[in-house]
PASEBA-1860 file (N, C-alpha, C; in nm, 3 decimals):
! residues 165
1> XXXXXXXX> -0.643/1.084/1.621/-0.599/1.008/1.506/-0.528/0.881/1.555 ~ -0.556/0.766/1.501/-0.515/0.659/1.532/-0.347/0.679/1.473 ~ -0.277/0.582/1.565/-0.082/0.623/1.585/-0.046/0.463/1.580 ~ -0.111/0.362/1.558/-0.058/0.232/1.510/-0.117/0.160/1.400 ~ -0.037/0.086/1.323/-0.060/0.020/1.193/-0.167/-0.090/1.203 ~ -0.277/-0.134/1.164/-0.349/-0.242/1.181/-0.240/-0.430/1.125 ~ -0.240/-0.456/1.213/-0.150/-0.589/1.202/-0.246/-0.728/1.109 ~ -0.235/-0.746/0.992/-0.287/-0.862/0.923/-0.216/-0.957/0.938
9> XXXXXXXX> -0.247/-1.078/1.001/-0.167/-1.174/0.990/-0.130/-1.251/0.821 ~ -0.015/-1.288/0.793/0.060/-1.368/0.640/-0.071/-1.452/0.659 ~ -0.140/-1.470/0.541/-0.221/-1.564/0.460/-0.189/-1.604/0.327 ~ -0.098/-1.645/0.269/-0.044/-1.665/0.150/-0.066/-1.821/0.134 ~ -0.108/-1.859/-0.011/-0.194/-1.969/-0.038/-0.054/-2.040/-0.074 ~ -0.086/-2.221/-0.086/0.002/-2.278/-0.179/0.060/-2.247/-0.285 ~ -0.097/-2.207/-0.359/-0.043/-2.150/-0.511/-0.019/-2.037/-0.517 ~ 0.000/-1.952/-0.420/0.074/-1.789/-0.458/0.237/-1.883/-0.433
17> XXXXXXXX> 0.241/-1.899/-0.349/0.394/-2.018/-0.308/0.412/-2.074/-0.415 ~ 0.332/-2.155/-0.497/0.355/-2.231/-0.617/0.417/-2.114/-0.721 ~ 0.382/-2.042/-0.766/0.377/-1.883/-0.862/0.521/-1.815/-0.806 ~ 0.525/-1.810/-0.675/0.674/-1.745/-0.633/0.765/-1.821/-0.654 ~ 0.786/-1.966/-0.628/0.878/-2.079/-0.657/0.888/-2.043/-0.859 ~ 0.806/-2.017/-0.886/0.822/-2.042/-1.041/0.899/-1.938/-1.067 ~ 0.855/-1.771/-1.041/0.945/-1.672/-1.020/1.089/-1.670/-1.045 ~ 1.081/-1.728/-0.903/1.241/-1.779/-0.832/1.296/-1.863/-0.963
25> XXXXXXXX> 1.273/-1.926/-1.025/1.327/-2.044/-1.104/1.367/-1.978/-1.180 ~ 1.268/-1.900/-1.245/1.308/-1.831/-1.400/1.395/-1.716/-1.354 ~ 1.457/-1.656/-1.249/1.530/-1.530/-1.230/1.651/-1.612/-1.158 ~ 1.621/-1.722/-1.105/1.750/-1.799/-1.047/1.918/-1.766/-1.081 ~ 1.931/-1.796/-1.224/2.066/-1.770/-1.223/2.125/-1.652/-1.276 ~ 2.050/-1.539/-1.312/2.047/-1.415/-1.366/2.097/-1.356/-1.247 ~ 2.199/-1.230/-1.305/2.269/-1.156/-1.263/2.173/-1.027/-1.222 ~ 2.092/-0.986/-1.108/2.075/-0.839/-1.083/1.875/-0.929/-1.041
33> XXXXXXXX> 1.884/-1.057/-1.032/1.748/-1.108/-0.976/1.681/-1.066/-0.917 ~ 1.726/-1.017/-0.800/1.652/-1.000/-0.688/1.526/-0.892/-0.717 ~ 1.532/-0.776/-0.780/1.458/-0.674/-0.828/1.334/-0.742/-0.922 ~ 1.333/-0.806/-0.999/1.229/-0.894/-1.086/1.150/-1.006/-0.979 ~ 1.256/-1.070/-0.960/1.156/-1.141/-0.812/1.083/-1.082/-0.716 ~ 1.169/-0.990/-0.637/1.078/-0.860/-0.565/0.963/-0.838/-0.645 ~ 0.933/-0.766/-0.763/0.847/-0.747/-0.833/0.746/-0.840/-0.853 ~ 0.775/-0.949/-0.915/0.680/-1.070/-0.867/0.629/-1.106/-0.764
41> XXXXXXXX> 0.689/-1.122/-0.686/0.645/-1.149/-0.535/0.554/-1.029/-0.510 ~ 0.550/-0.964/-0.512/0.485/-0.815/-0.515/0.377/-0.874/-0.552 ~ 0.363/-0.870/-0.674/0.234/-0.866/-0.805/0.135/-0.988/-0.748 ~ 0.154/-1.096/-0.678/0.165/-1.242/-0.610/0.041/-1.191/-0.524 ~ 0.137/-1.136/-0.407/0.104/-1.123/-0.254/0.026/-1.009/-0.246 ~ 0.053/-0.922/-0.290/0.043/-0.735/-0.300/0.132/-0.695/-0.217 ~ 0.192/-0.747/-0.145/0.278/-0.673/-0.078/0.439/-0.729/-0.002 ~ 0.553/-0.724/0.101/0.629/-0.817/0.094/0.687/-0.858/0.255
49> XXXXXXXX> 0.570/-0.967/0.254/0.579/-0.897/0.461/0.728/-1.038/0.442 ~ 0.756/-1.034/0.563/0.893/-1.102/0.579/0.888/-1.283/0.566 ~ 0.753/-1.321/0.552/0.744/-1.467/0.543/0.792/-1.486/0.374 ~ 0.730/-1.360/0.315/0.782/-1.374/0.134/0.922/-1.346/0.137 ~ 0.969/-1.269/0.205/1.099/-1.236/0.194/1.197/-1.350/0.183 ~ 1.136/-1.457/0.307/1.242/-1.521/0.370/1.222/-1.650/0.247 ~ 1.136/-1.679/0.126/1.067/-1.772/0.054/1.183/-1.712/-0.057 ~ 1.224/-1.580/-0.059/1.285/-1.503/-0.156/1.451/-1.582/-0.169
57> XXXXXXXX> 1.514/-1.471/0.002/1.634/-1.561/0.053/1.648/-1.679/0.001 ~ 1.572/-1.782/0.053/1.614/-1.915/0.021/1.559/-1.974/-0.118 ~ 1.547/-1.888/-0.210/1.527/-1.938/-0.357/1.618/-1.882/-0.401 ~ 1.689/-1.753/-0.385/1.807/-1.723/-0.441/1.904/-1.742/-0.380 ~ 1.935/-1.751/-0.261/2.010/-1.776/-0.155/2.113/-1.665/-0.150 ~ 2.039/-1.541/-0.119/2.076/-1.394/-0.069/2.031/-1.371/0.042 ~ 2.094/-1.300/0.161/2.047/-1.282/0.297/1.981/-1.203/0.341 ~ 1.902/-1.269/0.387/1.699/-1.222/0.417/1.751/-1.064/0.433
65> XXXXXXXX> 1.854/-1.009/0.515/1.903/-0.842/0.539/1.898/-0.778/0.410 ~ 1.990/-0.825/0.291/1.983/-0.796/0.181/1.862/-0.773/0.160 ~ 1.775/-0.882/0.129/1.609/-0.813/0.045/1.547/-0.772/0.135 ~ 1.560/-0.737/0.283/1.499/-0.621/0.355/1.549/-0.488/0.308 ~ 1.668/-0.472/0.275/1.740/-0.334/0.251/1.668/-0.269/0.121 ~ 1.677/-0.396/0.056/1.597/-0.353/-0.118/1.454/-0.282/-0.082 ~ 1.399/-0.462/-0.022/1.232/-0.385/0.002/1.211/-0.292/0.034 ~ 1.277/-0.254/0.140/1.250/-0.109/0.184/1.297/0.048/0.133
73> XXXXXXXX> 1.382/0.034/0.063/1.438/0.102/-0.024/1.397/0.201/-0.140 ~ 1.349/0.130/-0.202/1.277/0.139/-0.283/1.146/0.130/-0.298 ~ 1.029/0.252/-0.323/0.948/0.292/-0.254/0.807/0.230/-0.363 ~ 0.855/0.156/-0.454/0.721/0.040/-0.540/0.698/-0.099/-0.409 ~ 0.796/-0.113/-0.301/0.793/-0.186/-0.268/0.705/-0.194/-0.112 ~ 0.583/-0.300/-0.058/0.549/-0.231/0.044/0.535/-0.354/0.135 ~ 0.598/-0.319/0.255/0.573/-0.422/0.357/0.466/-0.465/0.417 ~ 0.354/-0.369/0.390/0.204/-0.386/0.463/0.142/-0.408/0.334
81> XXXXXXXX> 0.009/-0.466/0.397/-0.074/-0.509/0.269/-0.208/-0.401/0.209 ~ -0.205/-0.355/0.105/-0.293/-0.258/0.115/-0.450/-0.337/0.094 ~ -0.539/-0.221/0.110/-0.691/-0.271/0.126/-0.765/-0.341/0.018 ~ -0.878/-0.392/-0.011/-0.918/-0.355/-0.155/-0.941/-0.228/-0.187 ~ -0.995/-0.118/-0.093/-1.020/-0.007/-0.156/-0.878/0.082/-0.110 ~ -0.791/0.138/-0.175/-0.725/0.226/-0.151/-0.720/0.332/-0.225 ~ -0.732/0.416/-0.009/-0.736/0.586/-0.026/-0.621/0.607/-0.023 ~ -0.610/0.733/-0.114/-0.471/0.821/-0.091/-0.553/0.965/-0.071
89> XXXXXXXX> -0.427/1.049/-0.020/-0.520/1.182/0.007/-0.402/1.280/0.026 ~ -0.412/1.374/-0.114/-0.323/1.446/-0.148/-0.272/1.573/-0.031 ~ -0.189/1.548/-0.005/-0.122/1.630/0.097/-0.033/1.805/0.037 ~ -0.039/1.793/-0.070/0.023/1.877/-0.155/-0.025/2.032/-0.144 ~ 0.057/2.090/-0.144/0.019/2.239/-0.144/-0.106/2.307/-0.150 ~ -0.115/2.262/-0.265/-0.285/2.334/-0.322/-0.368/2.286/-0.229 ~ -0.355/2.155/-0.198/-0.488/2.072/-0.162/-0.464/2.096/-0.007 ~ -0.359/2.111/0.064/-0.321/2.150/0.204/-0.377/2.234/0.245
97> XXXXXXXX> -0.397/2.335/0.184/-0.432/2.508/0.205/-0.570/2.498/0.176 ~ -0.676/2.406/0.129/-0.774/2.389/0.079/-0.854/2.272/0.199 ~ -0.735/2.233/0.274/-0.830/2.162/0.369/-0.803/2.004/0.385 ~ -0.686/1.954/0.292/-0.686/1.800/0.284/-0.648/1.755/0.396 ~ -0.569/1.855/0.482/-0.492/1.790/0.574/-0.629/1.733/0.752 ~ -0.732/1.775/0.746/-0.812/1.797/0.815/-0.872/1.632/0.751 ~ -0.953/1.626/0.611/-0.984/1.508/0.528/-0.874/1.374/0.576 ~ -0.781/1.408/0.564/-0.721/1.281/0.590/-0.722/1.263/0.772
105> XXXXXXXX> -0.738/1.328/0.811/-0.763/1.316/0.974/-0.870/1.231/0.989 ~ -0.983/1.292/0.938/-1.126/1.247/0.962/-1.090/1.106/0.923 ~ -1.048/1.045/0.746/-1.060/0.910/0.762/-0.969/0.885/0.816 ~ -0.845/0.908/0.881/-0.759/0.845/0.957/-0.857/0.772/1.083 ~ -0.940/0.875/1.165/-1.003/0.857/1.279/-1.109/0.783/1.192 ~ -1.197/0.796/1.110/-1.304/0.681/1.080/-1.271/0.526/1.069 ~ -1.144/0.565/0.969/-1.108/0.367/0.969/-1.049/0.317/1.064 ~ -0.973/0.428/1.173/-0.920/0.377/1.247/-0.774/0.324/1.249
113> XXXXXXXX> -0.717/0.403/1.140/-0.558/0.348/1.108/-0.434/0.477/1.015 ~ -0.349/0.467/1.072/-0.295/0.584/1.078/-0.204/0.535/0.889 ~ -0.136/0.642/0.879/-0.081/0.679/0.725/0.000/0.541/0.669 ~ -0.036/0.468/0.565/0.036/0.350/0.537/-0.038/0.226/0.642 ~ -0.151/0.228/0.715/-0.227/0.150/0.740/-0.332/0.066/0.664 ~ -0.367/-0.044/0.705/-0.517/-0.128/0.661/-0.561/-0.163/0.743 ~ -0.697/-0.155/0.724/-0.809/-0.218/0.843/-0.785/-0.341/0.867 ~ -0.815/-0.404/0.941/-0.781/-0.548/1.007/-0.892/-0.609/0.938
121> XXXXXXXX> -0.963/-0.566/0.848/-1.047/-0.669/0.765/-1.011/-0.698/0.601 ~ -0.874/-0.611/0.563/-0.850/-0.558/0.478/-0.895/-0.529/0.338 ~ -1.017/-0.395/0.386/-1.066/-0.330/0.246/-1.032/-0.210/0.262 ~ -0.991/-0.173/0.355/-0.984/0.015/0.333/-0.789/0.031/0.356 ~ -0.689/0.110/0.304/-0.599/0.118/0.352/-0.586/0.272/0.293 ~ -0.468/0.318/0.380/-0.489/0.504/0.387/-0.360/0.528/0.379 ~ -0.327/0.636/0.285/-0.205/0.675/0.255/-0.223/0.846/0.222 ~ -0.148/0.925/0.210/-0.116/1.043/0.165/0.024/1.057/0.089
129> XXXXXXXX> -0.019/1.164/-0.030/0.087/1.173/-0.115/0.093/1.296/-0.172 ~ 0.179/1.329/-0.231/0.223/1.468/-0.250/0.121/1.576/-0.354 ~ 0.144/1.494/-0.454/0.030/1.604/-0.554/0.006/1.451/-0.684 ~ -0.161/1.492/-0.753/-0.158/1.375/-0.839/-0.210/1.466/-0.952 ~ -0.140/1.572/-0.933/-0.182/1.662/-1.071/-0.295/1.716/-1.088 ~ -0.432/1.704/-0.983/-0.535/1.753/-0.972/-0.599/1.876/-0.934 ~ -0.488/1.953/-0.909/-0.487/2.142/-0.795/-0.603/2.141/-0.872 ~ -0.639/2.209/-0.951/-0.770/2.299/-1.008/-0.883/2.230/-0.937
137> XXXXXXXX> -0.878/2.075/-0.845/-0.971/2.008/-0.812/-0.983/2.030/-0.632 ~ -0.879/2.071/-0.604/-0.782/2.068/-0.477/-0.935/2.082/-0.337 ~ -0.936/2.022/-0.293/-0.861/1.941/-0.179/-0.920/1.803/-0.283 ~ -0.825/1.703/-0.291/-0.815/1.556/-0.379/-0.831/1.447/-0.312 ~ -0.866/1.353/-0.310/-0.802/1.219/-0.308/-0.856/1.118/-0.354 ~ -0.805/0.977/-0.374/-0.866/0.886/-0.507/-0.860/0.769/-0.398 ~ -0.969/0.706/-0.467/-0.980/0.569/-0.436/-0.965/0.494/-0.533 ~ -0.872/0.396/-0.519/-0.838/0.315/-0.632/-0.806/0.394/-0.729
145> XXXXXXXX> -0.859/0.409/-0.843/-0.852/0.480/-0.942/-0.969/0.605/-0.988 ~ -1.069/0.630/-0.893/-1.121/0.677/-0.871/-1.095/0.865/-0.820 ~ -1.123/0.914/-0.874/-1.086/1.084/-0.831/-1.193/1.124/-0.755 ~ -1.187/1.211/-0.626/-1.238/1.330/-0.571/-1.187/1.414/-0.560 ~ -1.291/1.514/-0.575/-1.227/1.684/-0.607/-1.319/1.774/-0.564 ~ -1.256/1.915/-0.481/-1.313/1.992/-0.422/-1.394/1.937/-0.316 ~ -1.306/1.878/-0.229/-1.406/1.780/-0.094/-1.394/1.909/0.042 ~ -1.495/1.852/0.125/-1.498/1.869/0.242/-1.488/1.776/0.358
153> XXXXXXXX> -1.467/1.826/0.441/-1.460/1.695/0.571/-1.575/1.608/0.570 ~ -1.724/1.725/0.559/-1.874/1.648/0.534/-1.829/1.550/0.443 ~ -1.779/1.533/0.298/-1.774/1.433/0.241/-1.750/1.298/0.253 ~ -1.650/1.307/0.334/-1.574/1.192/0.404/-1.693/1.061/0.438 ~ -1.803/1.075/0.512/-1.871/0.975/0.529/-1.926/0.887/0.413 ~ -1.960/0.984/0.328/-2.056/0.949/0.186/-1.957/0.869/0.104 ~ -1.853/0.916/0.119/-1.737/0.866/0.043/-1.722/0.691/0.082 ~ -1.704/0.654/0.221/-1.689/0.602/0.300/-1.795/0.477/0.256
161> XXXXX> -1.894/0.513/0.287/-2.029/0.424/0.257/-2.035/0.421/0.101 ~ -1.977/0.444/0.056/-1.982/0.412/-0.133/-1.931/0.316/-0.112 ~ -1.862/0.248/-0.036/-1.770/0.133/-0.057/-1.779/0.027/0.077 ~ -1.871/0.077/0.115/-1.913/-0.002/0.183/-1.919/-0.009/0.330 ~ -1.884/0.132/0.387/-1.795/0.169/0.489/-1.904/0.214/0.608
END
Protein backbone atom coordinates (compact mmCIF):
# COMPACT_ATOMS: atom_id res chain seq x y z
CA UNK A 1 0.00 0.00 0.00
CA UNK A 2 1.27 3.22 -0.97
CA UNK A 3 2.45 5.40 2.63
CA UNK A 4 2.77 9.00 0.92
CA UNK A 5 0.29 11.68 -0.16
CA UNK A 6 0.47 12.54 -3.97
CA UNK A 7 1.84 16.30 -3.92
CA UNK A 8 -0.30 18.74 -6.48
CA UNK A 9 1.30 21.71 -6.95
CA UNK A 10 -1.24 25.42 -5.95
CA UNK A 11 -2.83 26.26 -9.39
CA UNK A 12 -5.29 28.83 -8.37
CA UNK A 13 -6.49 31.21 -11.18
CA UNK A 14 -6.78 35.11 -11.00
CA UNK A 15 -10.35 34.80 -10.80
CA UNK A 16 -10.62 32.19 -8.01
CA UNK A 17 -8.17 35.17 -6.32
CA UNK A 18 -10.62 37.66 -7.74
CA UNK A 19 -13.84 35.58 -5.87
CA UNK A 20 -11.61 35.16 -2.58
CA UNK A 21 -10.70 38.97 -2.43
CA UNK A 22 -14.55 39.52 -2.79
CA UNK A 23 -15.13 36.96 0.10
CA UNK A 24 -12.67 38.69 2.17
CA UNK A 25 -14.47 42.09 1.60
CA UNK A 26 -17.87 41.10 2.45
CA UNK A 27 -16.74 39.14 5.88
CA UNK A 28 -13.99 41.88 6.50
CA UNK A 29 -15.33 43.63 9.38
CA UNK A 30 -17.64 41.00 10.93
CA UNK A 31 -17.04 39.59 14.14
CA UNK A 32 -16.40 35.51 14.02
CA UNK A 33 -15.11 35.90 9.86
CA UNK A 34 -12.77 33.71 9.59
CA UNK A 35 -15.21 30.50 9.47
CA UNK A 36 -17.41 32.00 6.37
CA UNK A 37 -14.25 32.91 4.55
CA UNK A 38 -12.72 29.49 5.28
CA UNK A 39 -15.89 28.24 3.78
CA UNK A 40 -15.60 30.24 0.74
CA UNK A 41 -12.25 29.77 0.09
CA UNK A 42 -13.15 26.18 0.32
CA UNK A 43 -16.13 26.27 -2.14
CA UNK A 44 -13.38 28.51 -4.56
CA UNK A 45 -10.36 26.20 -4.47
CA UNK A 46 -11.89 22.81 -3.12
CA UNK A 47 -9.61 22.75 -0.74
CA UNK A 48 -7.12 25.10 1.64
CA UNK A 49 -3.48 24.46 0.85
CA UNK A 50 -1.40 27.30 2.60
CA UNK A 51 -0.99 29.74 -0.48
CA UNK A 52 -5.09 30.34 0.26
CA UNK A 53 -4.45 30.50 3.70
CA UNK A 54 -1.85 33.03 3.58
CA UNK A 55 -4.44 35.23 0.79
CA UNK A 56 -6.86 34.62 3.99
CA UNK A 57 -4.25 36.14 6.77
CA UNK A 58 -3.65 39.09 4.85
CA UNK A 59 -7.33 39.98 3.95
CA UNK A 60 -8.32 39.74 7.43
CA UNK A 61 -5.17 40.30 8.98
CA UNK A 62 -5.25 37.18 11.42
CA UNK A 63 -2.09 35.04 11.76
CA UNK A 64 -1.56 32.56 9.02
CA UNK A 65 -1.10 30.00 12.68
CA UNK A 66 -4.54 31.03 13.56
CA UNK A 67 -6.30 29.81 10.20
CA UNK A 68 -3.98 26.80 10.21
CA UNK A 69 -5.39 25.83 13.71
CA UNK A 70 -9.07 26.40 12.33
CA UNK A 71 -8.33 24.60 9.00
CA UNK A 72 -7.28 21.86 10.53
CA UNK A 73 -9.56 21.59 13.17
CA UNK A 74 -12.35 21.28 11.92
CA UNK A 75 -12.91 18.37 9.80
CA UNK A 76 -15.29 20.24 6.56
CA UNK A 77 -12.01 21.67 6.11
CA UNK A 78 -9.24 19.99 3.80
CA UNK A 79 -5.72 20.78 3.11
CA UNK A 80 -5.29 18.43 0.08
CA UNK A 81 -7.19 18.71 -2.96
CA UNK A 82 -9.61 16.04 -3.67
CA UNK A 83 -10.00 14.25 -7.20
CA UNK A 84 -12.78 14.70 -9.62
CA UNK A 85 -13.83 11.33 -8.82
CA UNK A 86 -13.98 10.76 -5.10
CA UNK A 87 -13.74 7.34 -3.43
CA UNK A 88 -14.62 6.83 0.03
CA UNK A 89 -14.69 3.30 1.38
CA UNK A 90 -16.59 2.47 4.37
CA UNK A 91 -14.45 1.17 7.04
CA UNK A 92 -17.31 0.53 9.50
CA UNK A 93 -18.15 -2.53 11.22
CA UNK A 94 -20.51 -4.24 9.02
CA UNK A 95 -18.57 -3.47 5.99
CA UNK A 96 -15.05 -4.40 7.86
CA UNK A 97 -16.12 -7.91 8.65
CA UNK A 98 -17.47 -8.16 5.06
CA UNK A 99 -14.19 -7.38 3.49
CA UNK A 100 -13.86 -3.44 2.97
CA UNK A 101 -10.80 -3.29 4.65
CA UNK A 102 -8.94 -5.55 1.92
CA UNK A 103 -11.17 -3.12 -1.03
CA UNK A 104 -9.64 -0.18 0.17
CA UNK A 105 -6.11 -1.79 0.01
CA UNK A 106 -6.53 -2.88 -3.49
CA UNK A 107 -7.48 0.82 -4.58
CA UNK A 108 -5.05 2.21 -2.25
CA UNK A 109 -2.33 0.02 -4.29
CA UNK A 110 -4.17 0.65 -7.80
CA UNK A 111 -4.16 4.51 -7.63
CA UNK A 112 -1.27 4.50 -5.92
CA UNK A 113 -2.05 6.85 -2.91
CA UNK A 114 -2.59 6.21 0.53
CA UNK A 115 -5.92 7.46 2.82
CA UNK A 116 -6.71 11.29 2.21
CA UNK A 117 -4.61 11.13 -1.03
CA UNK A 118 -5.03 12.31 -4.93
CA UNK A 119 -3.44 11.16 -7.90
CA UNK A 120 -0.98 13.56 -9.24
CA UNK A 121 -3.33 14.03 -12.19
CA UNK A 122 -6.11 14.87 -9.96
CA UNK A 123 -9.20 12.63 -10.75
CA UNK A 124 -9.15 9.89 -8.35
CA UNK A 125 -8.73 10.79 -4.48
CA UNK A 126 -9.25 7.99 -1.63
CA UNK A 127 -10.58 8.28 1.68
CA UNK A 128 -12.27 5.90 4.24
CA UNK A 129 -15.01 6.58 6.62
CA UNK A 130 -16.90 5.16 9.22
CA UNK A 131 -20.41 4.01 8.17
CA UNK A 132 -22.80 5.86 5.38
CA UNK A 133 -25.79 4.04 6.55
CA UNK A 134 -25.55 1.32 3.93
CA UNK A 135 -24.80 -2.20 6.26
CA UNK A 136 -27.63 -4.22 4.54
CA UNK A 137 -25.26 -3.31 1.39
CA UNK A 138 -21.96 -3.90 3.37
CA UNK A 139 -18.89 -4.09 2.08
CA UNK A 140 -19.75 -0.07 0.59
CA UNK A 141 -18.17 2.58 -0.94
CA UNK A 142 -19.29 5.63 -3.15
CA UNK A 143 -17.95 7.54 -5.68
CA UNK A 144 -18.97 10.88 -5.71
CA UNK A 145 -22.38 10.35 -5.06
CA UNK A 146 -22.58 7.24 -6.43
CA UNK A 147 -23.21 3.90 -4.13
CA UNK A 148 -21.56 0.38 -4.22
CA UNK A 149 -22.80 -2.42 -2.41
CA UNK A 150 -21.95 -5.93 -1.63
CA UNK A 151 -18.39 -5.55 -3.45
CA UNK A 152 -15.53 -7.71 -3.78
CA UNK A 153 -11.88 -7.04 -4.26
CA UNK A 154 -12.67 -8.49 -8.11
CA UNK A 155 -14.77 -5.37 -8.31
CA UNK A 156 -12.32 -2.90 -7.73
CA UNK A 157 -10.96 -2.85 -11.37
CA UNK A 158 -14.43 -2.51 -13.14
CA UNK A 159 -15.14 0.11 -10.78
CA UNK A 160 -11.94 1.78 -11.63
CA UNK A 161 -12.35 1.78 -15.47
CA UNK A 162 -15.97 3.25 -15.16
CA UNK A 163 -14.24 6.34 -14.66
CA UNK A 164 -11.78 6.10 -16.54
CA UNK A 165 -9.15 4.33 -14.65
Amino acid sequence: MATTKAAIPFSGTPAQQAQLEKVIEAHKDQKGALMPVLQGAQEIYGYLPIEVQKMVSDGLGIPLEEIYGVATFYSQFTLVPKGQYKISVCLGTACYVKGSGDIFNKLSEKLGIASGGCTPDGRFSLDACRCIGACGLAPVLTVNDEVYGRLTVDDVDDILAKYGA
